[in-house]
Each structure stands twice: as structure tokens, then as C-alpha cells.
N, C-alpha and C positions, 0 to 999 in steps of 0.2 A: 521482483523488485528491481528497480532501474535505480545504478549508481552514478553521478556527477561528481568531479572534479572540480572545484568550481574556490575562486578567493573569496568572497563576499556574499551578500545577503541584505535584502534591502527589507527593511519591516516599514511598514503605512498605516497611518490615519486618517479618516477624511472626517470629515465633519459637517454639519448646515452650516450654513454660509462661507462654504471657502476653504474656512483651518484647515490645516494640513499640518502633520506630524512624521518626521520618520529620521531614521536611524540604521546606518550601515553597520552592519557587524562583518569582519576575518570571519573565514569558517573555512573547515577542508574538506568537506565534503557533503554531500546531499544524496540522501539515498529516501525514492519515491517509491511507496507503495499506493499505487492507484488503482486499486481495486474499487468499484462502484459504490459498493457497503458503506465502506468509510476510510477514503483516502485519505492518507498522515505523509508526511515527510519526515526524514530527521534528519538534525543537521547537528555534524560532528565539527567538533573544535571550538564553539559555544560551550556556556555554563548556563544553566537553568536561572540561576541567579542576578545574571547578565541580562537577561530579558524579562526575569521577575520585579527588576528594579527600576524598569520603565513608568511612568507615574502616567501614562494612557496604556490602551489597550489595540495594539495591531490590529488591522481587518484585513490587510493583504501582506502577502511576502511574493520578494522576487527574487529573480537568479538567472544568470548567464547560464545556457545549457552546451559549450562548447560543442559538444559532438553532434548539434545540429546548426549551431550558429543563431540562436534564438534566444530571447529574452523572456524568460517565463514567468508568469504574475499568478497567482492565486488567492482567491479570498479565501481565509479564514473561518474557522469555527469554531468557537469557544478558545480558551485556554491553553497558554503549552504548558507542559508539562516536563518534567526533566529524566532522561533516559540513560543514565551512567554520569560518571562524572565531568564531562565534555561533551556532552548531546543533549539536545532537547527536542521533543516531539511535539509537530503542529500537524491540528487536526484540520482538515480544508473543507471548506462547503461542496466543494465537485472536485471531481476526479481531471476535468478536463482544463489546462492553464488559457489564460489570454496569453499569446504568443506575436512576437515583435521579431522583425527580420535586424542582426545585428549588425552595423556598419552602415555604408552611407545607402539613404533611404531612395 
């Protein structure tokens, strides 16, 4: 399991024709189990309820990976779910992120 340090959290919608939804959450950390089976992340300092209260439903999340300097995107899969009382668990479609070089391009 790979830990990040990391402020924020960016949750996505997209939609046909365009719409676009989304919502930055504070969070303090990001800890990625990317095992091929069924990679999850969980993100501490969040409430389950925080993101239960969303009136859409996420397809991507992203996050700053400081300790490579990269910007990392993941789609979604199904549901999060809530894992103590400051974490929530997303389940991802792959293991593998869309990855953005961070600073000037």
C-alpha cells in the first residue's frame, strides 16, 4: 500500500453534452491499494457523509502525488463507501492513474 500526503481531492462528473460537475474536498491523506483485483484508495480526513451528500455521482477523483510531482486522475467504480469515521473508500475501475506532469507544462 502506497501513502500520500496530499491537501485536497478533486471528485468529477462528466456528462453528454458537456456538463461537468465537481467538488474539491481538504483531506490529509491518500493511501492507494493498487492491486489489479480491485484497486481502492482511501482518503482520510473526509466523512462519508461529506460525499454521500453529493446530489450526482463521481466517475473520477484526482490528487497531487507530491513525491512524484504528478497529478493523478482515476475513474471510479461504483460507490464509496465510508471507512472509520474520517475516511472513505473509492473503488477505482484500474489500477493504473491518468498521470499530468505538475508545474509549468
Amino acid at each position: 500500500m502506497l501513502t500520500t500526503v496530499t491537501g485536497s481531492l478533486l471528485l468529477e462528473a462528466s456528462y453528454f453534452g458537456g456538463s461537468h460537475e465537481e467538488i474539491r474536498f481538504p483531506c490529509e491523506a491518500i493511501e492507494m491499494d493498487l492491486n489489479l483485483a480491485r484497486p481502492t484508495l482511501v482518503v482520510r480526513g473526509i466523512a462519508a457523509h461529506q460525499v454521500g451528500a453529493l446530489k450526482w455521482t463521481p466517475d473520477r477523483i484526482s490528487f497531487e502525488v507530491p513525491e512524484v510531482a504528478q497529478l493523478w486522475t482515476f475513474k471510479l467504480r461504483g460507490q464509496s463507501a465510508g471507512n472509520g469515521p474520517r475516511a472513505v473508500r473509492f473503488v477505482l475501475a484500474s489500477a493504473f492513474p491518468f498521470s499530468n506532469p505538475l508545474g509549468d507544462p
